[in-house]
DOBAMI-998584 format. One record per residue (C-alpha): residue number from 1; x negated, y, z negated; residue in one letter. Coordinates in nm, 2 decimals. Layout:
BEGIN
<node NUM; <X; Y; Z>; 'A'>
...
***
This chain:
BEGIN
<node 1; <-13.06; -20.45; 6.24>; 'X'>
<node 2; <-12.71; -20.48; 6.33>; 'X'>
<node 3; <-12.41; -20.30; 6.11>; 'X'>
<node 4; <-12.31; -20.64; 5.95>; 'X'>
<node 5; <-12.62; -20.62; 5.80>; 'X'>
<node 6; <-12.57; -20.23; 5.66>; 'X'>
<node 7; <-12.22; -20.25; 5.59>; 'X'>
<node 8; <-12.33; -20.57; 5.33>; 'X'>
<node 9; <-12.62; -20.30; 5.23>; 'X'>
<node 10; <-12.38; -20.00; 5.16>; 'X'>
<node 11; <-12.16; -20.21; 5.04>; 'X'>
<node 12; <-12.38; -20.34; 4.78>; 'X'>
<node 13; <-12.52; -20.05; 4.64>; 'X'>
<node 14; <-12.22; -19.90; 4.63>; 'X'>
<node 15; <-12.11; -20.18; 4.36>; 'X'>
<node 16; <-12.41; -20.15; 4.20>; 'X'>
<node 17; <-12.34; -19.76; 4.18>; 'X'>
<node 18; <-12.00; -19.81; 4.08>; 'X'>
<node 19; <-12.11; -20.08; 3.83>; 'X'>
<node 20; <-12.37; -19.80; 3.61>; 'X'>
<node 21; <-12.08; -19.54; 3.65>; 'X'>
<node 22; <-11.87; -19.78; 3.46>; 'X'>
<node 23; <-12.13; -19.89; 3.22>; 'X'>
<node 24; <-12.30; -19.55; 3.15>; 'X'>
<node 25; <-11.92; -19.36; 3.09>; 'X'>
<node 26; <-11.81; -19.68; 2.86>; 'X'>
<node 27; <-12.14; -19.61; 2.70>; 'X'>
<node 28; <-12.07; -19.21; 2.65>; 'X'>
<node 29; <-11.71; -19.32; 2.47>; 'X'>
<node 30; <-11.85; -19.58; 2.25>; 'X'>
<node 31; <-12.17; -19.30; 2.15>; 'X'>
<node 32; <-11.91; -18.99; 2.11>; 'X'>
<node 33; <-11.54; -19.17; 1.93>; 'X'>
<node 34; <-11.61; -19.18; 1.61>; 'X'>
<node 35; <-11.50; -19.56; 1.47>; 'X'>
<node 36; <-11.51; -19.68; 1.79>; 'X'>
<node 37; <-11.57; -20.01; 1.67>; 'X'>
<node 38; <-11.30; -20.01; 1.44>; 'X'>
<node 39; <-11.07; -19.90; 1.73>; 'X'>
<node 40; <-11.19; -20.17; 1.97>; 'X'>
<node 41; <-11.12; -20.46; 1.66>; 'X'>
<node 42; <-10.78; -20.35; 1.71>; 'X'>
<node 43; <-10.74; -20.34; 2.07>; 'X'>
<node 44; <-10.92; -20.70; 2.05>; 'X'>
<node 45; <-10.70; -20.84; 1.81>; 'X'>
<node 46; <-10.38; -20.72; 1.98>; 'X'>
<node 47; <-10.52; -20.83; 2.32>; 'X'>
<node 48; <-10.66; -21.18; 2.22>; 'X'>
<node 49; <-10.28; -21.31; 2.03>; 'X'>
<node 50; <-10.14; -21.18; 2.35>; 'X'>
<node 51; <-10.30; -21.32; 2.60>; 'X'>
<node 52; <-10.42; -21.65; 2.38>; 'X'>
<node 53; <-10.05; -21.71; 2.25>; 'X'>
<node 54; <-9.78; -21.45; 2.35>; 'X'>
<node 55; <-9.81; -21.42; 2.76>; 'X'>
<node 56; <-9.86; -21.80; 2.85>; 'X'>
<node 57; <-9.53; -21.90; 2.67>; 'X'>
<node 58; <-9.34; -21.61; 2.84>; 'X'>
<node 59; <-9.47; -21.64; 3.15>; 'X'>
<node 60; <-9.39; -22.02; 3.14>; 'X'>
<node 61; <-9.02; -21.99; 3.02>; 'X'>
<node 62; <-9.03; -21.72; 3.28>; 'X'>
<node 63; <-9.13; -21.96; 3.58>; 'X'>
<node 64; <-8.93; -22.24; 3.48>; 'X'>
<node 65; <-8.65; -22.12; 3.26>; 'X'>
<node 66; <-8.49; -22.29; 3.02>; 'X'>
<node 67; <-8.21; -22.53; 3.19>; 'X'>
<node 68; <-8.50; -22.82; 3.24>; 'X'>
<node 69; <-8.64; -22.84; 2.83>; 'X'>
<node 70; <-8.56; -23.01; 2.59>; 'X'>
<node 71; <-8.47; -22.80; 2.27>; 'X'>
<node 72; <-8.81; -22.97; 2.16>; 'X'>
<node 73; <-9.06; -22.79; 2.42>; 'X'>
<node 74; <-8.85; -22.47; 2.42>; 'X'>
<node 75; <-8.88; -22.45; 1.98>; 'X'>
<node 76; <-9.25; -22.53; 2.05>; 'X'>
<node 77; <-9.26; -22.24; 2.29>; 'X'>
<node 78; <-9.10; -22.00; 2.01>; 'X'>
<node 79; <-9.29; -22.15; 1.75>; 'X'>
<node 80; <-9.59; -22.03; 1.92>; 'X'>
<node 81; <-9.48; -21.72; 2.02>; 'X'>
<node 82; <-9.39; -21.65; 1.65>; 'X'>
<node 83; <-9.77; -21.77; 1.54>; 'X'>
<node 84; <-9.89; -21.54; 1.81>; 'X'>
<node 85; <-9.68; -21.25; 1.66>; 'X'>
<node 86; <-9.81; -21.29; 1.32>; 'X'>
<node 87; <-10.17; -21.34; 1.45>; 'X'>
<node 88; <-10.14; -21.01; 1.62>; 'X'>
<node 89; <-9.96; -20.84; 1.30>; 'X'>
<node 90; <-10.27; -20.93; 1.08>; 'X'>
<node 91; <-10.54; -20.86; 1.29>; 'X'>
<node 92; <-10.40; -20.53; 1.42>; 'X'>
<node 93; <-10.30; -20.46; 1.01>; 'X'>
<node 94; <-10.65; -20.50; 0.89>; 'X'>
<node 95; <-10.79; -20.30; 1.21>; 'X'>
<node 96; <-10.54; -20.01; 1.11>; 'X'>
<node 97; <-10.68; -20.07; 0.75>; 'X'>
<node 98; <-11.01; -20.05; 0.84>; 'X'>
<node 99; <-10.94; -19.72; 1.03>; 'X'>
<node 100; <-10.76; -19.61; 0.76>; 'X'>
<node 101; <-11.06; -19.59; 0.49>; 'X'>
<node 102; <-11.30; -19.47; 0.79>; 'X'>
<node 103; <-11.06; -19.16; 0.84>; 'X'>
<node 104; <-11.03; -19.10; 0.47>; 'X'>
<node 105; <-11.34; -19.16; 0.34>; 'X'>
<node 106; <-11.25; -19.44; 0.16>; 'X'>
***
């Protein structure tokens, strides 16, 4: 056996071991925060607009700038910035709701 061999070994039950660490502590969160679904709605909503909506437009008017758009492409690009915006505002509002009546008892 030569240590090719049992570095790929070590190395891959070290990922595996690393792998259940992660799983078993995201686990022990999700069974001990109370809501935790609730919470993780609004984490999803905020992430999903973002990185559906938000972060390609930026990221492309921050490549390319602006001096080679017409105003057409760069309205588009605010027009979906502002849908992403108002996606993230609803879904992160009903999240907070639902958080709300779970902390209140409502």
């Amino acid at each position: 056996m030569d240590d090719n061999s049992r570095s790929q070994r070590t190395n891959t039950i070290l990922r595996r071991s690393l792998r259940t660490c992660i799983s078993g502590f995201v686990a022990l969160v999700a069974l001990t925060i109370p809501y935790f679904s609730d919470f993780m709605t609004l984490l999803g909503s905020l992430g999903a607009s973002m990185l559906i909506f938000v972060f390609p437009v930026i990221f492309d008017f921050r490549l390319y700038g602006f001096s080679n758009r017409s105003s057409k492409d760069i309205g588009q690009g605010i027009l979906i910035l502002c849908m992403g915006a108002l996606c993230a505002v609803i879904g992160g509002m009903e999240a907070i709701t639902a958080l709300w009546k779970d902390f209140h008892g409502q």
